[in-house]
C-alpha positions in Angstrom: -38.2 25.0 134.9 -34.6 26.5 134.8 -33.3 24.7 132.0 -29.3 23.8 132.2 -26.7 24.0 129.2 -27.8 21.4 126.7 -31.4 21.3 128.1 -33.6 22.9 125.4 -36.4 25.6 126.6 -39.0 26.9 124.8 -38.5 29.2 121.8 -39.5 32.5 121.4 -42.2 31.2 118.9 -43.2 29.1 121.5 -43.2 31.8 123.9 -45.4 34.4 121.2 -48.1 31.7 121.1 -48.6 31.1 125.0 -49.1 34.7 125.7 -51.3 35.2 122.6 -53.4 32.4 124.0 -53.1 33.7 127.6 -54.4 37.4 126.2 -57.0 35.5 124.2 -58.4 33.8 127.4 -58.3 37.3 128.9 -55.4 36.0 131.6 -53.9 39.1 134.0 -50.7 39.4 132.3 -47.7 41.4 133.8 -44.1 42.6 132.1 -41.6 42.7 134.5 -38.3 44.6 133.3 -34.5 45.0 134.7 -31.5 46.2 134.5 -30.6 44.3 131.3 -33.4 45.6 129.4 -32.2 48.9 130.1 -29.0 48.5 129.3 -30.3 47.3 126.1 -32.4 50.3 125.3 -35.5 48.3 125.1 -37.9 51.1 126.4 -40.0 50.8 123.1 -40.1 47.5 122.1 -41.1 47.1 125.7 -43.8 49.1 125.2 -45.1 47.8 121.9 -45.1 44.3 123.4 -47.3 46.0 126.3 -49.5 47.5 124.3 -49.7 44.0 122.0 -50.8 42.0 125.2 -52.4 44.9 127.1 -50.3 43.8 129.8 -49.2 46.0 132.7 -45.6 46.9 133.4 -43.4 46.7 136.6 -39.4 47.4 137.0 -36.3 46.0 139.2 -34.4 49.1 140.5 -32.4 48.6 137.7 -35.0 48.8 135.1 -36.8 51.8 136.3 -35.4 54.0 133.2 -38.0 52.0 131.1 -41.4 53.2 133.1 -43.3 55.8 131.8 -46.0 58.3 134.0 -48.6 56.4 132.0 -51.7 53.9 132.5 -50.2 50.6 132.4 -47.2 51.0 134.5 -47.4 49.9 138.1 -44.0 51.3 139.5 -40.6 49.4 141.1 -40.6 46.1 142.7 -38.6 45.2 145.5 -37.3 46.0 149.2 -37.7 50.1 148.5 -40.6 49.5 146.0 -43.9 50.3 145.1 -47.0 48.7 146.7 -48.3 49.2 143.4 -45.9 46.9 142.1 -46.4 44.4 144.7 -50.7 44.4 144.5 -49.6 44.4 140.3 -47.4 41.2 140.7 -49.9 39.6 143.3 -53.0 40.3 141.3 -51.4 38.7 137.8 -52.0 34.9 136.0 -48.5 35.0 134.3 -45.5 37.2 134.1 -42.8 37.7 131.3 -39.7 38.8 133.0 -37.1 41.0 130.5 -33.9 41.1 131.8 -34.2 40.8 135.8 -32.3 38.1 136.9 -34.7 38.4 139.8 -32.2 38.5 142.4 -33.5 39.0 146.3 -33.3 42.9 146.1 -35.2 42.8 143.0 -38.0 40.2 144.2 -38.2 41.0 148.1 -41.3 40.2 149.7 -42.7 38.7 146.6 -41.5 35.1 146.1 -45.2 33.9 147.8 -46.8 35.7 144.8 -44.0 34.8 142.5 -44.3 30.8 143.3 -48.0 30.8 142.1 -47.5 32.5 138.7 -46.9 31.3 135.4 -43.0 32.6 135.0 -41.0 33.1 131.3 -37.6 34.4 131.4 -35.7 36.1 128.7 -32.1 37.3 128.6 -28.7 36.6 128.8 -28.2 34.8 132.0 -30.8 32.5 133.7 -33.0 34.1 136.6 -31.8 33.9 140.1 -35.2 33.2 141.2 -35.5 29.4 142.6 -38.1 27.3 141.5 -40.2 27.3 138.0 -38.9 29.5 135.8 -39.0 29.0 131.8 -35.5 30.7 130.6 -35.4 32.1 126.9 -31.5 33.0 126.3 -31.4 35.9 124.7 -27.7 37.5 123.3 -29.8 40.6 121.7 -32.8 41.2 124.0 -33.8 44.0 122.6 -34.3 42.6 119.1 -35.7 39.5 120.7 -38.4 41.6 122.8 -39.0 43.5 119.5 -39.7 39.9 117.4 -42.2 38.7 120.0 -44.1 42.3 120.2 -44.1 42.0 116.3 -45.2 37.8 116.5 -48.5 38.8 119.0 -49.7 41.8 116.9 -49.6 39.6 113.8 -51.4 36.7 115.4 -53.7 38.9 118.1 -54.8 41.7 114.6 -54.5 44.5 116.8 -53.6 46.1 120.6 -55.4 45.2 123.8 -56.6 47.8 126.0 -54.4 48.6 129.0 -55.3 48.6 132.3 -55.3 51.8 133.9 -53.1 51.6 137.4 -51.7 54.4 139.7 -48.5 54.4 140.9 -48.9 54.1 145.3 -46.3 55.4 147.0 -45.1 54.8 150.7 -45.8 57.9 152.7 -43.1 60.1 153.5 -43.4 61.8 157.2 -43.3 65.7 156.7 -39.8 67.2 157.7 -38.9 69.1 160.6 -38.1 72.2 158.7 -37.5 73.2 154.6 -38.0 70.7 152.1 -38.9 67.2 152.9 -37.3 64.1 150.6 -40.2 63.5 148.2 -40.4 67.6 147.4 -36.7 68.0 147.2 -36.7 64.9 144.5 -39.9 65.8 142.6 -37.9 69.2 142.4 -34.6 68.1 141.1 -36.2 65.3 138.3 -38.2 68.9 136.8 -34.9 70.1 136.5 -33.3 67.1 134.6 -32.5 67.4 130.9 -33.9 64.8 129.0 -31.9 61.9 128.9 -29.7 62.2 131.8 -28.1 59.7 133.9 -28.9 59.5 137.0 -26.9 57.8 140.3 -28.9 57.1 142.9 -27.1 56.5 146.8 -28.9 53.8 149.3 -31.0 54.4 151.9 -33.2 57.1 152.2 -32.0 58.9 149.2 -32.0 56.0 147.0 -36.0 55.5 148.5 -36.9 58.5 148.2 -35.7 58.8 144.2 -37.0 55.0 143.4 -40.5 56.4 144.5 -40.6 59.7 143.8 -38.5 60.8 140.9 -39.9 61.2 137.8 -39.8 58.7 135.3 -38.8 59.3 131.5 -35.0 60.5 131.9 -31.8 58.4 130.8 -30.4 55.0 132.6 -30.7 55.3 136.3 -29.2 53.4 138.7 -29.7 52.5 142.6 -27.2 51.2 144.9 -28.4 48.2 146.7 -27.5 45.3 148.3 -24.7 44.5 150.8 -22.3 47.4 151.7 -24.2 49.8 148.8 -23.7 53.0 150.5 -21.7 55.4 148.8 -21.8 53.6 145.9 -23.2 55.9 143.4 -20.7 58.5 144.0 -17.9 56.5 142.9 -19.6 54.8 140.3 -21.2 58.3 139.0 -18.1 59.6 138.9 -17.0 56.8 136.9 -19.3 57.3 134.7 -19.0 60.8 134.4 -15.2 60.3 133.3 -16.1 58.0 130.4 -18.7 60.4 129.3 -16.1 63.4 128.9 -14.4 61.2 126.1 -17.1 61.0 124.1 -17.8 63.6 121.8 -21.2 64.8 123.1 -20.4 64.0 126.8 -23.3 63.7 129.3 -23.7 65.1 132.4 -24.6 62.5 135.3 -26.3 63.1 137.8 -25.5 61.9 141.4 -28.1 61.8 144.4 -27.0 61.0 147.5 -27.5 61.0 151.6 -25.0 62.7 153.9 -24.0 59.5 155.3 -22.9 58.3 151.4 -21.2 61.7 151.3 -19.2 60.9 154.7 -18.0 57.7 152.9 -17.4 58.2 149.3 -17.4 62.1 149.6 -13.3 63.0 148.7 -14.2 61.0 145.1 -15.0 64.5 144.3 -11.2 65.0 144.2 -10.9 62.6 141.1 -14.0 64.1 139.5 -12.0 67.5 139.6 -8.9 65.9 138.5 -10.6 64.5 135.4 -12.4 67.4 134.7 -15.7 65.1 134.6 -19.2 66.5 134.0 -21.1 65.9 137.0 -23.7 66.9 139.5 -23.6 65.6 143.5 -27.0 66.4 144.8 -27.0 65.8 148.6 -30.1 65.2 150.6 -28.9 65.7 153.9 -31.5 64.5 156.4 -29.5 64.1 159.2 -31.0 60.8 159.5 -29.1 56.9 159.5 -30.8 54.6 157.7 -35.1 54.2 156.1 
């Protein structure tokens, strides 16, 4: 259940010894990471915990910075998602969710799988997800992910072998003429330096880089939700500006429709004016909405 203030929930001892007995009794188990796992930086602790339960891996948008092109991970969850993901979720006996507060863009078309499964929560906040959730709160997630990866390899004596699972994509229709979505995004995440932050718009462009860009660069994010168009620009930008302070700035990386461009597009003239380090790819499709 989703325990209130002043109603205890189970411990993250508690939580190490379930999933030790669940991998014991050979149980499906599935890791299901968000956007507060990335902004924690918990990409490896994530793993090692993985690797511990030899469980496979799925992302919110908002976590998608934590997958890997590896065996094990199953892709992105959620209204522009993988199927992958879905079959992953749908196929597991229990799921550990890492900072996803499960909202409905992150859980769309899943809460019939979802009600069925054996659900533990950790992070800050409790999961937006109704009905029985365990909630672990977590102030440092990533040192709590890290304890519990380091509390199943003590008890478990070594890793469990990972399921091997390919990433299925929705199939993008071939374009009229030049470089179709999927080609032009494959293209542009080759180019990426490594650990770059990347803005993705809504709507096609944000589909077509949730599915198809590659995974293993810096913190991405998606604009979804209500009113999301446009978005990244602005927030891109944003971040763009703060990252020209530091003292090895970043440069972001912004990909986005020409319908975001149409609504967001003269934020360009405060990226200029702050002299801020960052890329506007456009995908122009000539096309309104997926």
């Amino acid at each position: 259940m989703q325990h209130g203030i002043g109603v205890p929930g189970p411990t993250l001892f508690a939580v190490a010894d379930e999933l030790c007995a669940l991998a014991e009794s050979d149980a499906r188990l599935l890791i299901w990471v968000g956007d507060e796992a990335s902004r924690a930086k918990a990409g490896r602790p994530v793993e090692a915990l993985a690797d511990a339960l030899g469980a496979v891996v799925v992302a919110a948008p908002g976590g998608r910075d934590l997958l890997r092109d590896a065996d094990g991970f199953a892709g992105v969850t959620g209204v522009m998602g993988h199927p992958s993901a879905h079959r992953a979720i749908a196929d597991a006996d229990a799921c550990l969710v890492l900072g996803c507060r499960m909202t409905m863009t992150d859980r769309a078309g899943l809460d019939e799988a979802l009600g069925r499964l054996r659900l533990i929560h950790l992070g800050a906040e409790p999961p937006r997800m109704p009905g029985d959730v365990d909630h672990v709160p977590c102030t440092d997630l990533a040192a709590a992910i890290s304890r519990l990866a380091g509390g199943v390899r003590r008890r478990l004596g070594h890793d469990r072998p990972r399921e091997a699972v390919s990433v299925t994509h929705l199939i993008v229709p071939p374009g009229r003429a030049g470089l179709d979505m999927r080609t032009a995004v494959e293209e542009i995440g080759r180019a990426l330096p490594p650990d770059t932050p990347v803005f993705a718009d809504a709507g096609n462009a944000g589909a077509a880089a949730i599915h198809h860009l590659p995974c293993g660069h810096g913190r991405f994010v998606v604009a979804l939700g209500m009113g999301g168009m446009g978005y990244a620009i602005a927030a891109g930008i944003g971040n763009a500006i703060d990252s020209a302070a530091c003292e090895k700035p970043k440069r972001t990386v912004v990909i986005a429709g020409d319908g975001a461009f149409f609504m967001h597009g003269m934020e360009i003239h405060t990226a200029v004016e702050h002299s801020a380090p960052v890329t506007l790819v456009l995908l122009n499709n000539n096309a309104h909405a997926m």
